[in-house]
C-alpha positions in Angstrom: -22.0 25.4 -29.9 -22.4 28.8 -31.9 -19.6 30.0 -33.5 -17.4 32.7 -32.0 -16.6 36.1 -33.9 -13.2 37.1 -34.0 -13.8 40.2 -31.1 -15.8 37.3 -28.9 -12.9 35.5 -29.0 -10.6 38.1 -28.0 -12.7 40.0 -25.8 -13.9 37.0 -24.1 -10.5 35.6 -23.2 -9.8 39.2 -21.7 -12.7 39.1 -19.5 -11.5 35.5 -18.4 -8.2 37.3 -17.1 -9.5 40.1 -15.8 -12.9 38.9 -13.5 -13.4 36.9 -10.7 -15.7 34.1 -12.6 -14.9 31.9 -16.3 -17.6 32.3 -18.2 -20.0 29.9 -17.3 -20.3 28.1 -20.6 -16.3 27.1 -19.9 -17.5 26.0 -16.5 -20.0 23.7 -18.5 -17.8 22.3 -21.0 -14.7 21.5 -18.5 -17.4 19.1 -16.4 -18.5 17.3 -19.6 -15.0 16.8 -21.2 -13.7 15.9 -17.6 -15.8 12.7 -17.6 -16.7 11.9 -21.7 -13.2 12.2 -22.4 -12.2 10.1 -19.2 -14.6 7.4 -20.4 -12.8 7.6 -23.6 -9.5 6.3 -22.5 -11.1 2.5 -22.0 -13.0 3.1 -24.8 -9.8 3.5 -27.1 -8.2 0.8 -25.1 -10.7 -1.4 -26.5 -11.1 -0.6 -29.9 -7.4 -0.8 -30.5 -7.7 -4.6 -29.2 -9.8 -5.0 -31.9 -9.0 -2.7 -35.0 -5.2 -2.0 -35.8 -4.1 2.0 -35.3 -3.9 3.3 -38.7 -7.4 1.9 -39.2 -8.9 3.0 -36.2 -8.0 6.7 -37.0 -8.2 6.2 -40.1 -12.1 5.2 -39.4 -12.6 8.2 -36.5 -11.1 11.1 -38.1 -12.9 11.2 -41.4 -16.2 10.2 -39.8 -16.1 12.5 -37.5 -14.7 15.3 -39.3 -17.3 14.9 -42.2 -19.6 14.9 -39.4 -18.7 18.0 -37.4 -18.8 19.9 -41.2 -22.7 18.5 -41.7 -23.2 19.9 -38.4 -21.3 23.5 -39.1 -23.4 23.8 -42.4 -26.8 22.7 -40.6 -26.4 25.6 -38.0 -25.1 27.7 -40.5 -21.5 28.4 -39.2 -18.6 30.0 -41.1 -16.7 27.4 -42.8 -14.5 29.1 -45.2 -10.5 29.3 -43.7 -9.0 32.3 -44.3 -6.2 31.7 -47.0 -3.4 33.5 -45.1 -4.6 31.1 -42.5 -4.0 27.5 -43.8 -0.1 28.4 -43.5 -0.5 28.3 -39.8 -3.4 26.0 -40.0 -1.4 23.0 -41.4 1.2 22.5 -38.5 -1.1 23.4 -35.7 -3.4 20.7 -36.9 -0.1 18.2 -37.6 0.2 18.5 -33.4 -3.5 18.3 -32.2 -4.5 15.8 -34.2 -2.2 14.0 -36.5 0.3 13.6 -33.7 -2.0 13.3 -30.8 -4.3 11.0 -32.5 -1.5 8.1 -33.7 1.2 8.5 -31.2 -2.2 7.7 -28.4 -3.5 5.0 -30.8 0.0 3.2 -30.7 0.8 4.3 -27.2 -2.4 2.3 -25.8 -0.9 -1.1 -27.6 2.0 -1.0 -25.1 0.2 -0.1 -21.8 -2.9 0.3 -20.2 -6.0 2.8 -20.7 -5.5 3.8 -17.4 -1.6 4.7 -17.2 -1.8 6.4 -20.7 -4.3 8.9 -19.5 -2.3 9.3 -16.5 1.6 9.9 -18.7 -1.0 12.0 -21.0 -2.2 14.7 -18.7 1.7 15.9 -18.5 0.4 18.0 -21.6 -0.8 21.1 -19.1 3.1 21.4 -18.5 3.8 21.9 -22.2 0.9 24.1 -22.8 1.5 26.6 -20.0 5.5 26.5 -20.6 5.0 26.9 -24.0 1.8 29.8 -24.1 4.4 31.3 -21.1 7.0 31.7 -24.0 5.1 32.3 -27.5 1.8 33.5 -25.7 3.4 35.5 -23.6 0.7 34.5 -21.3 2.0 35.2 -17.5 2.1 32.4 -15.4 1.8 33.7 -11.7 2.0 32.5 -8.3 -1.3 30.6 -8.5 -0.5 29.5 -12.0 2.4 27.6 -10.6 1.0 26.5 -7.3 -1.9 25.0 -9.6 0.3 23.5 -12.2 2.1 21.8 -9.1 -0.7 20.6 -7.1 -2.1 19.1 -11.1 1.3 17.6 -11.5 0.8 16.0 -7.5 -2.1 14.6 -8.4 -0.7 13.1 -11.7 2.0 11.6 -9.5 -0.4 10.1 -6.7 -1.9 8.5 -9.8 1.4 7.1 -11.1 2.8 6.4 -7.4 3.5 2.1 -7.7 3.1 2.4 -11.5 6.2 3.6 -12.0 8.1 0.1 -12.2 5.4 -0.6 -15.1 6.1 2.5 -16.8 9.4 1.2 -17.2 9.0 -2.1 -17.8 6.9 -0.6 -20.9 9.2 2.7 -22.5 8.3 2.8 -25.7 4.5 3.0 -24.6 5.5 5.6 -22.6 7.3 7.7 -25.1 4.8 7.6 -27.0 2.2 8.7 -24.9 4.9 11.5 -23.6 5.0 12.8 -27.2 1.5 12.7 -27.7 1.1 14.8 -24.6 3.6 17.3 -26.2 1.8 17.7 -29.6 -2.1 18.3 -27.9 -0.1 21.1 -25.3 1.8 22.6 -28.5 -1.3 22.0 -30.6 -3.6 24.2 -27.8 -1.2 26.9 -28.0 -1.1 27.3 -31.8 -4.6 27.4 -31.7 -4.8 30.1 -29.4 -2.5 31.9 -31.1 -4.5 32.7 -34.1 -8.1 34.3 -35.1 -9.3 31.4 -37.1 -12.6 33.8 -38.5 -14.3 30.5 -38.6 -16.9 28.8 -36.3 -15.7 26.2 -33.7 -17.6 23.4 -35.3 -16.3 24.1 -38.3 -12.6 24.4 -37.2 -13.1 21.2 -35.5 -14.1 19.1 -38.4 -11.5 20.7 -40.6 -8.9 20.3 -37.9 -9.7 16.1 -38.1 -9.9 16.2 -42.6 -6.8 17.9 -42.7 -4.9 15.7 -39.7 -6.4 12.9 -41.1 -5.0 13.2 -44.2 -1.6 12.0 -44.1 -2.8 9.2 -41.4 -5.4 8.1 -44.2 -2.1 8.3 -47.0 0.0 5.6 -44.7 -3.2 3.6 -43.7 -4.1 3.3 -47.9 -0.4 2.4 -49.0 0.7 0.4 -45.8 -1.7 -1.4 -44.2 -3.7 -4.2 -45.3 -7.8 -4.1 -45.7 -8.7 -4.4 -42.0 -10.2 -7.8 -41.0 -13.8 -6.5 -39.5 -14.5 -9.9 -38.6 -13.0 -9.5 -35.3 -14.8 -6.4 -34.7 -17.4 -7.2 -31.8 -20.7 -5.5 -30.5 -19.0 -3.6 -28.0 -16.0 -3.1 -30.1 -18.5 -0.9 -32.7 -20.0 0.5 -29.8 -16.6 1.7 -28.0 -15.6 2.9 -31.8 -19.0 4.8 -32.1 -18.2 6.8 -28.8 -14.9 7.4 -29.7 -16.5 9.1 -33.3 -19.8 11.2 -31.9 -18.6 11.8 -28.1 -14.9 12.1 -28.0 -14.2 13.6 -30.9 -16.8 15.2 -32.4 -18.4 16.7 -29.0 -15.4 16.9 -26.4 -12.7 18.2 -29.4 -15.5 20.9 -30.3 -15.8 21.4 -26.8 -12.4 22.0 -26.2 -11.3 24.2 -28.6 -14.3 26.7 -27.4 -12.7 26.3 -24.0 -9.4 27.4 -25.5 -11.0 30.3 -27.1 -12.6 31.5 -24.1 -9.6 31.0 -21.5 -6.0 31.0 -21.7 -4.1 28.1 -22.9 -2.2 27.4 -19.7 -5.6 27.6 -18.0 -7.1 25.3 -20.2 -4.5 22.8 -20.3 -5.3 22.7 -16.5 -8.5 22.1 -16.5 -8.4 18.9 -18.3 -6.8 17.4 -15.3 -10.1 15.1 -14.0 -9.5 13.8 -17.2 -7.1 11.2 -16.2 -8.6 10.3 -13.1 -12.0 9.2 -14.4 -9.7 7.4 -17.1 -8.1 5.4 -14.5 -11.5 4.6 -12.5 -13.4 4.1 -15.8 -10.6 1.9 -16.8 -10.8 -0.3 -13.8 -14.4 -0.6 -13.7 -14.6 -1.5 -17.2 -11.3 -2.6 -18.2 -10.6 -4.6 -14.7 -7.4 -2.3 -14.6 -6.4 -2.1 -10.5 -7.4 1.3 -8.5 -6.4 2.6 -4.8 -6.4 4.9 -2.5 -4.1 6.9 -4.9 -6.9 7.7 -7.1 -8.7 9.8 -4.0 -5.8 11.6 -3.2 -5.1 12.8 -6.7 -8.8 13.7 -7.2 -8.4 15.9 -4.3 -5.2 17.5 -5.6 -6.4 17.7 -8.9 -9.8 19.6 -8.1 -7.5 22.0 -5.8 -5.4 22.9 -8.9 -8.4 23.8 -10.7 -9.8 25.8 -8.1 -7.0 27.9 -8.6 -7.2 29.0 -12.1 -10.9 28.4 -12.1 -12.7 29.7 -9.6 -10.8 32.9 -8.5 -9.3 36.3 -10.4 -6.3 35.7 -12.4 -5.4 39.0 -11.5 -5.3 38.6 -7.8 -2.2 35.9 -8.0 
């Protein structure tokens, strides 16, 4: 993904508001986060089974991050922040990837893969409340009617979970609060001209959150017992590192350049739905009929925001 200069960034978002199609490379990305990053909720599932939390992110941020920087210097991206930037910088990346990242790793220790991804994908209500108010991005009829219809679908998915919800609250807090970082987190990153490429915004984005995660991990937890780490354990933790973080994140964050946050909060709703199939195909978790309605409810709301002028609602 080639980085984005500031007036791209700006114009292009415009454009998004303005015409009757998102650019086609947003189009692209939104399929391929929808189901890498569904895949991703059993794949956490199981590497937290096998590696404690601090350890885990401890493990994905920094290899990934160092990653995505190899990659932004290969391709010759800009890497260098701004210095009036790393004021901003610093909380934005506390949300998106400090929070998200520890509150999901601990969340996924008191309930399912399945039902976190589910509680998760609330974070398209935070993102288009909060881009509403400090965005001053305008929400519209179809906003709303896709926001609700996202939210249905969400709830078709919960439907008889709820009793296990509750039998498990501090799981679900946690998961709540996660999805109320990554919604803050894609607003504050909307909110600013970062100058730098996405690639390279991405991998600083996991260094920097990874810091304070790696701080705890070094004085608090013991050395990790890799002994219990399986084959498919290192496998799960190696699609974790090079798919859903340092592809899907990347991809992401170019999705939030190019649309509006609300609109791309929204769009990560398949998310959850191929984290609850993956999950029972691979995980054994149960599935319904449930799952089919929200699909359909789900791929309404983003025909809404996706498919037809912003303009026009």
């Amino acid at each position: 993904m080639a980085a984005a200069s500031t007036s791209e960034q700006t114009g292009t978002s415009e454009q998004a508001g303005r015409t009757a199609s998102v650019p086609p490379l947003a189009l692209v990305l939104i399929a391929a986060i929808s189901i890498l990053w569904g895949l991703n909720w059993p794949a956490m599932k199981f590497v937290v089974g096998e590696l404690d939390p601090w350890t885990f992110r401890a493990v994905s941020l920094f290899a990934a991050g160092s990653t995505l920087l190899v990659l932004a210097r290969l391709t010759g991206e800009p890497m260098r922040l701004e210095r009036r930037l790393w004021l901003p910088f610093i909380p934005v990346t506390a949300l998106a990837v400090t929070g998200w990242h520890m509150l999901t790793a601990y969340g996924l220790g008191f309930i399912g893969g399945g039902r976190a991804a589910i509680i998760a994908f609330t974070m398209p209500i935070w993102a288009m409340v909060l881009g509403a108010i400090f965005l001053h991005e305008r929400i519209g009829v179809r906003g709303f009617c896709a926001l609700a219809l996202g939210m249905s679908g969400i709830g078709a998915l919960i439907g008889a979970e709820l009793l296990r919800l509750g039998a498990a609250p501090l799981g679900t807090l946690l998961i709540l609060a996660a999805a109320f970082c990554w919604g803050a987190g894609t607003v504050g990153i909307k909110a600013y001209e970062w100058r730098i490429g996405t690639i390279a915004l991405s991998g600083w984005m996991f260094l920097i959150g990874g810091v304070p995660i790696l701080a705890v991990w070094a004085a608090t937890v013991a050395p990790p017992d890799l002994s219990r780490l399986t084959v498919p354990g290192v496998a799960a933790l190696g699609y974790v590192i090079f798919v859903a973080m340092v592809f899907c994140f990347t991809a992401f964050l170019r999705i939030v350049r190019l649309l509006p946050a609300g609109v791309a909060a929204i769009s990560t709703l398949v998310i959850p739905v191929v984290g609850v199939i993956s999950s029972s195909v691979l995980l054994h978790e149960p599935i319904g009929y449930n799952e089919i309605l929200a699909l359909v409810l789900v791929l309404g709301a983003l025909s809404l925001v996706l498919l037809k002028p912003r303009g026009g609602r």
